[in-house]
N, CA, C and O atoms as a GROMACS GRO file, in nm:
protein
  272
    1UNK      N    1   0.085  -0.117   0.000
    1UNK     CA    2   0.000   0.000   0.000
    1UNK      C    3   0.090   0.124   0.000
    1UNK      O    4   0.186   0.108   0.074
    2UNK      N    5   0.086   0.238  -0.059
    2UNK     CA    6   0.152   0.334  -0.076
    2UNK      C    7   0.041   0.409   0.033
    2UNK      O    8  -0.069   0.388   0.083
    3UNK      N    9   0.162   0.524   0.031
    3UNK     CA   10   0.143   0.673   0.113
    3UNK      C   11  -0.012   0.721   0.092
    3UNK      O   12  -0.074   0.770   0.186
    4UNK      N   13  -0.026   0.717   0.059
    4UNK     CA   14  -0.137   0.822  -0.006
    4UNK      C   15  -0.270   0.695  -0.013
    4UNK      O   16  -0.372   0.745  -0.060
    5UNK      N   17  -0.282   0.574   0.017
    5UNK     CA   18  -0.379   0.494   0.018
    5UNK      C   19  -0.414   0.505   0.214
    5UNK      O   20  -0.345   0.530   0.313
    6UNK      N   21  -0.514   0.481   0.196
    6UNK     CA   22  -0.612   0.489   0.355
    6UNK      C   23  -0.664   0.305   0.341
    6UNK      O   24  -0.707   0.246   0.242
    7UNK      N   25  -0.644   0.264   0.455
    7UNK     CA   26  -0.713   0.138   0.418
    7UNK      C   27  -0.820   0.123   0.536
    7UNK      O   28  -0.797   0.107   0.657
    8UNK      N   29  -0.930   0.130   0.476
    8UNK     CA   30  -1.060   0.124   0.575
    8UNK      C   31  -1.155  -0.028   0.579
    8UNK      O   32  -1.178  -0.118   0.497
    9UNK      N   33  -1.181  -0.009   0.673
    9UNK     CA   34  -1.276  -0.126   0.737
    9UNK      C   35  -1.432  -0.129   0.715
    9UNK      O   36  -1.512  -0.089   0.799
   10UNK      N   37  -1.459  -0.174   0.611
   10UNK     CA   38  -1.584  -0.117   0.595
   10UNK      C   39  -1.693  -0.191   0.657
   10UNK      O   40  -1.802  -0.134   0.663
   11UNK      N   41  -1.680  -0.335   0.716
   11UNK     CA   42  -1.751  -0.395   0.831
   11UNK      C   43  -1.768  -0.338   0.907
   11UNK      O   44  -1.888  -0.325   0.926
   12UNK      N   45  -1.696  -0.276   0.985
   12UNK     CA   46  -1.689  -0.182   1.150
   12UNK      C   47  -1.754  -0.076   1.076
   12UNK      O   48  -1.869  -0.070   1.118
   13UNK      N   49  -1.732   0.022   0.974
   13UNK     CA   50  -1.778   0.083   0.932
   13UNK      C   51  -1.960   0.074   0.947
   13UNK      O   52  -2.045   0.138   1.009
   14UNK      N   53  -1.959  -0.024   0.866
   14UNK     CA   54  -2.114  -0.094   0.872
   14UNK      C   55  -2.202  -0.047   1.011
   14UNK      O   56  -2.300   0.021   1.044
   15UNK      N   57  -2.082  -0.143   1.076
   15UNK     CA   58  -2.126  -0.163   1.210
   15UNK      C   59  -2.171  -0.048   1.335
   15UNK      O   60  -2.242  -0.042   1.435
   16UNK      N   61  -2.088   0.028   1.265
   16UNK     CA   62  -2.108   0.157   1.352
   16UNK      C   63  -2.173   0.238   1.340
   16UNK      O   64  -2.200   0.314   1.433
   17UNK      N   65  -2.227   0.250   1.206
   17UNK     CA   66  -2.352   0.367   1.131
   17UNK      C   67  -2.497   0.228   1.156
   17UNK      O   68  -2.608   0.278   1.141
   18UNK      N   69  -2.501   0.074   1.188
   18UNK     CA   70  -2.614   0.028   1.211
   18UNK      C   71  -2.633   0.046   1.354
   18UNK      O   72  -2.752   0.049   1.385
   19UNK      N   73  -2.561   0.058   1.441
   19UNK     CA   74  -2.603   0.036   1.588
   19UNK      C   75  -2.646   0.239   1.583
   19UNK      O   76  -2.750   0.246   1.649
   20UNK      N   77  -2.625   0.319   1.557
   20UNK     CA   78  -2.662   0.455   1.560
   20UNK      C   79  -2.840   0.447   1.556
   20UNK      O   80  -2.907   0.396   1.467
   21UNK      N   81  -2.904   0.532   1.720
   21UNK     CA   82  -3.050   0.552   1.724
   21UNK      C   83  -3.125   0.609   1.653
   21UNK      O   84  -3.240   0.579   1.622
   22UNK      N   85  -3.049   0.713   1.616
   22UNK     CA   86  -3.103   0.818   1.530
   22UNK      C   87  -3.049   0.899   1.440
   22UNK      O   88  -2.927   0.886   1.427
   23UNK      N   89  -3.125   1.013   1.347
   23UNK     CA   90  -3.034   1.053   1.231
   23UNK      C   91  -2.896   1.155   1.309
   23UNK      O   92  -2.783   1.176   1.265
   24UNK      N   93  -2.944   1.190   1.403
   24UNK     CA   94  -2.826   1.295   1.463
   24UNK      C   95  -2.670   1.209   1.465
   24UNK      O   96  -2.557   1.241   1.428
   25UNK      N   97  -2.745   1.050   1.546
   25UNK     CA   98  -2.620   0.974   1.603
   25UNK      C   99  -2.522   0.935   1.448
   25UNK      O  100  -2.401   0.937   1.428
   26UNK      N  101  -2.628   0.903   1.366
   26UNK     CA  102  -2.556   0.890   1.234
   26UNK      C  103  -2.477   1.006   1.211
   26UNK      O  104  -2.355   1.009   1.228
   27UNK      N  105  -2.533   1.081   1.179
   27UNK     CA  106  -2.418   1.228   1.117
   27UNK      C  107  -2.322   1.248   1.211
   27UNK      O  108  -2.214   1.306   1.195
   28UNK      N  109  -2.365   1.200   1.309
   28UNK     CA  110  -2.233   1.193   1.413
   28UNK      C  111  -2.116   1.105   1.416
   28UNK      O  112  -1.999   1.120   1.453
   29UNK      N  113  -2.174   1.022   1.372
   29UNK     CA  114  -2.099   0.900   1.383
   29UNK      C  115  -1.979   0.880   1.229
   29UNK      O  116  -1.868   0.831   1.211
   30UNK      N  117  -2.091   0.956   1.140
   30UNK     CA  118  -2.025   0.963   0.976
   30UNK      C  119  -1.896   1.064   0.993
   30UNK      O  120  -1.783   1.048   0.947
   31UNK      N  121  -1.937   1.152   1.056
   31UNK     CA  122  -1.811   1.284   1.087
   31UNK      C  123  -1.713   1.224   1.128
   31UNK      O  124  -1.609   1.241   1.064
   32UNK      N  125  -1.711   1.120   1.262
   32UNK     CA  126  -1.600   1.076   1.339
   32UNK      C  127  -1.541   0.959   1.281
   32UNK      O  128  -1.447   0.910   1.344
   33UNK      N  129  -1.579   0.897   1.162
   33UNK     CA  130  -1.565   0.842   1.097
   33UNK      C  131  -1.446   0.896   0.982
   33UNK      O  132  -1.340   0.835   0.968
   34UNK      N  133  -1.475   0.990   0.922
   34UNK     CA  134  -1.424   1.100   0.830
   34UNK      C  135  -1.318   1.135   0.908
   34UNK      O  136  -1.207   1.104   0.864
   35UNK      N  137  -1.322   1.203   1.031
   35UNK     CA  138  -1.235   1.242   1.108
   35UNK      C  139  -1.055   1.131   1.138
   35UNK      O  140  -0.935   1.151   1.117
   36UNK      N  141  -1.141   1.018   1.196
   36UNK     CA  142  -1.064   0.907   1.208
   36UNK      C  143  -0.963   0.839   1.054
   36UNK      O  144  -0.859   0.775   1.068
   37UNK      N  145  -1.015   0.868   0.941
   37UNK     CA  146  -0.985   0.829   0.846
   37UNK      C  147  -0.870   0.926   0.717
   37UNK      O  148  -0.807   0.904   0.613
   38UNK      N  149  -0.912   1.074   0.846
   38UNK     CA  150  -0.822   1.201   0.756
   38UNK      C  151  -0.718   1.270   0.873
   38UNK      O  152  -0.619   1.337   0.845
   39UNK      N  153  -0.747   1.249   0.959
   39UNK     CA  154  -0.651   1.277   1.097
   39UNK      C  155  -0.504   1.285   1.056
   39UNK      O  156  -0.456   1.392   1.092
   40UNK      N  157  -0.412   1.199   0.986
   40UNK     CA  158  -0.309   1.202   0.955
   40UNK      C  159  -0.258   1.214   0.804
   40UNK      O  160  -0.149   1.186   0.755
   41UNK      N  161  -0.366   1.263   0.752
   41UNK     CA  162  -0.365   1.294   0.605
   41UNK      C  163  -0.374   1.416   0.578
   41UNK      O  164  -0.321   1.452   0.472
   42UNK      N  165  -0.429   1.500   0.648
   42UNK     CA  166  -0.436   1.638   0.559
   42UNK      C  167  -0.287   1.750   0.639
   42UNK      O  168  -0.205   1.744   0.731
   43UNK      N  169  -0.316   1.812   0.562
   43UNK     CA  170  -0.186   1.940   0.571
   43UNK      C  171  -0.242   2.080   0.609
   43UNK      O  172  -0.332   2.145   0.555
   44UNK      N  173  -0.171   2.107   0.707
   44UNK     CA  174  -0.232   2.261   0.767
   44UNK      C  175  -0.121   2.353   0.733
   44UNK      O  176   0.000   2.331   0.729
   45UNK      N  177  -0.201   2.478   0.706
   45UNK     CA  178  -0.065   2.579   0.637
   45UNK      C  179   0.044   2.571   0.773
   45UNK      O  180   0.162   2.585   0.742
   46UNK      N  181   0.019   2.552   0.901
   46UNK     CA  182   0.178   2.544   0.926
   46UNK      C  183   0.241   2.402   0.894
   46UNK      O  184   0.357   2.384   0.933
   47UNK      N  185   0.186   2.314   0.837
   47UNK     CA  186   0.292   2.225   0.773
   47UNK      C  187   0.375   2.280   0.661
   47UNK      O  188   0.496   2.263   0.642
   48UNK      N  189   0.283   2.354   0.583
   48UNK     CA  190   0.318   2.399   0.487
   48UNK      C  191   0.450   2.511   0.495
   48UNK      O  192   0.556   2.516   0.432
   49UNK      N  193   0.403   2.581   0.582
   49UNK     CA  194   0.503   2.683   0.600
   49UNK      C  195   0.614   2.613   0.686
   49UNK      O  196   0.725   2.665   0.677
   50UNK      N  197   0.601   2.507   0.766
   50UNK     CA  198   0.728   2.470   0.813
   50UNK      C  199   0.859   2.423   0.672
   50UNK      O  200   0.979   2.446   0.653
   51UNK      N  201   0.736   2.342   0.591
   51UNK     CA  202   0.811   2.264   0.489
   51UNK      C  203   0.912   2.427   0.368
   51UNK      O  204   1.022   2.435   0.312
   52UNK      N  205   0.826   2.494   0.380
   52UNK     CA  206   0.860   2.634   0.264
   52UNK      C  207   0.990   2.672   0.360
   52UNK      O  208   1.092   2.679   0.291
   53UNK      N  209   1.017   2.699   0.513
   53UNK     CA  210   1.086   2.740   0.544
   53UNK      C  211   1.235   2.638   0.549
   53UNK      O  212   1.348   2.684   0.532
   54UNK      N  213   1.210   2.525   0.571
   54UNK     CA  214   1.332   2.405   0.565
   54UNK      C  215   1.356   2.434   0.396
   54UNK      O  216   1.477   2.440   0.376
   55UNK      N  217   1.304   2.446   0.311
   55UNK     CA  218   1.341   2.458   0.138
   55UNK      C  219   1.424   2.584   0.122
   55UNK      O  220   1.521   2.585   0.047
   56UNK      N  221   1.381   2.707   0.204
   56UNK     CA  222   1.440   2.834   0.196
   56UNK      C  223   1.565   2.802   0.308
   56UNK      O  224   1.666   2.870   0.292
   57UNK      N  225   1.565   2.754   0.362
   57UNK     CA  226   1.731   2.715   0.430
   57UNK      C  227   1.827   2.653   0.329
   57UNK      O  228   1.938   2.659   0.275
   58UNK      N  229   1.717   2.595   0.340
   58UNK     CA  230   1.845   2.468   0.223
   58UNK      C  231   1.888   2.550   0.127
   58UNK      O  232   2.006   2.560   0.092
   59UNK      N  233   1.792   2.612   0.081
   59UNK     CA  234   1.876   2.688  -0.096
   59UNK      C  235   1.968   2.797  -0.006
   59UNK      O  236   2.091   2.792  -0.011
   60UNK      N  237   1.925   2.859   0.046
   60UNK     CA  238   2.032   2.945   0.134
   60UNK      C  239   2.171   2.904   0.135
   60UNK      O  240   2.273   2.952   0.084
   61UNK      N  241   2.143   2.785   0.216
   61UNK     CA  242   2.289   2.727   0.246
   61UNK      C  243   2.349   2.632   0.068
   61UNK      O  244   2.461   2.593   0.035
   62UNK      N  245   2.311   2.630   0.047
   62UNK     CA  246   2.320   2.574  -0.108
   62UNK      C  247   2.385   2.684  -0.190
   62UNK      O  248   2.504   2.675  -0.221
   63UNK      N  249   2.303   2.797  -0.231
   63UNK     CA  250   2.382   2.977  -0.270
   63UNK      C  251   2.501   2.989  -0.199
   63UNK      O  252   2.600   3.014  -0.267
   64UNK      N  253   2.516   2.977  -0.070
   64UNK     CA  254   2.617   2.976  -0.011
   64UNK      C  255   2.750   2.916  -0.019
   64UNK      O  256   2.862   2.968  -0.021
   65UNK      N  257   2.708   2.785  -0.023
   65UNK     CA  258   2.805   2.663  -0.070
   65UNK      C  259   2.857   2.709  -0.223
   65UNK      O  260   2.971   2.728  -0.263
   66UNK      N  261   2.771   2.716  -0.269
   66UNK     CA  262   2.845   2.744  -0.489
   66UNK      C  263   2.934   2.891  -0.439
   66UNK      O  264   3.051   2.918  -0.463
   67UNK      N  265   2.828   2.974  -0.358
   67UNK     CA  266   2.965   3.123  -0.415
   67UNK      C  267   3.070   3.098  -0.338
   67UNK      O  268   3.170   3.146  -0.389
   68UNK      N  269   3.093   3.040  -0.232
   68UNK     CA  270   3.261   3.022  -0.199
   68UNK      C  271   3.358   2.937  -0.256
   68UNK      O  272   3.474   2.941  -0.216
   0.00000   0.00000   0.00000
C-alpha cells in the first residue's frame, strides 16, 4: 500500500452507522468516521510553512556553498 492509500474497514464501518439511534447519532458518527480516516492525512498551512521554510534554508545554504 503506498502513502497516499487509507485502508478502511468497511464492516466496523457498517457496524457503527447500524447500531446509531437516530439521524443525529448517524451524522455523528459519519463525521467521526471521516475524522478518524483524515486525521493524519491532511496538511495545515503550518505544515506547509514549516516545509517552505526548511526549502528556503536549504537553498540558502546551497547559494552559499556554490559562491565560496
Amino acid at each position: 500500500m503506498t502513502d497516499n492509500m487509507i485502508a478502511i474497514d468497511t464492516l466496523s464501518i457498517y457496524d457503527r452507522l447500524k447500531n446509531t439511534q437516530n439521524t443525529d447519532s448517524l451524522f455523528h458518527e459519519i463525521a467521526e468516521i471521516f475524522k478518524e480516516f483524515t486525521k493524519d492525512k491532511l496538511t495545515t498551512k503550518s505544515d506547509i510553512e514549516t516545509t517552505r521554510l526548511m526549502f528556503q534554508t536549504d537553498l540558502e545554504n546551497t547559494e552559499s556553498r556554490l559562491q565560496s
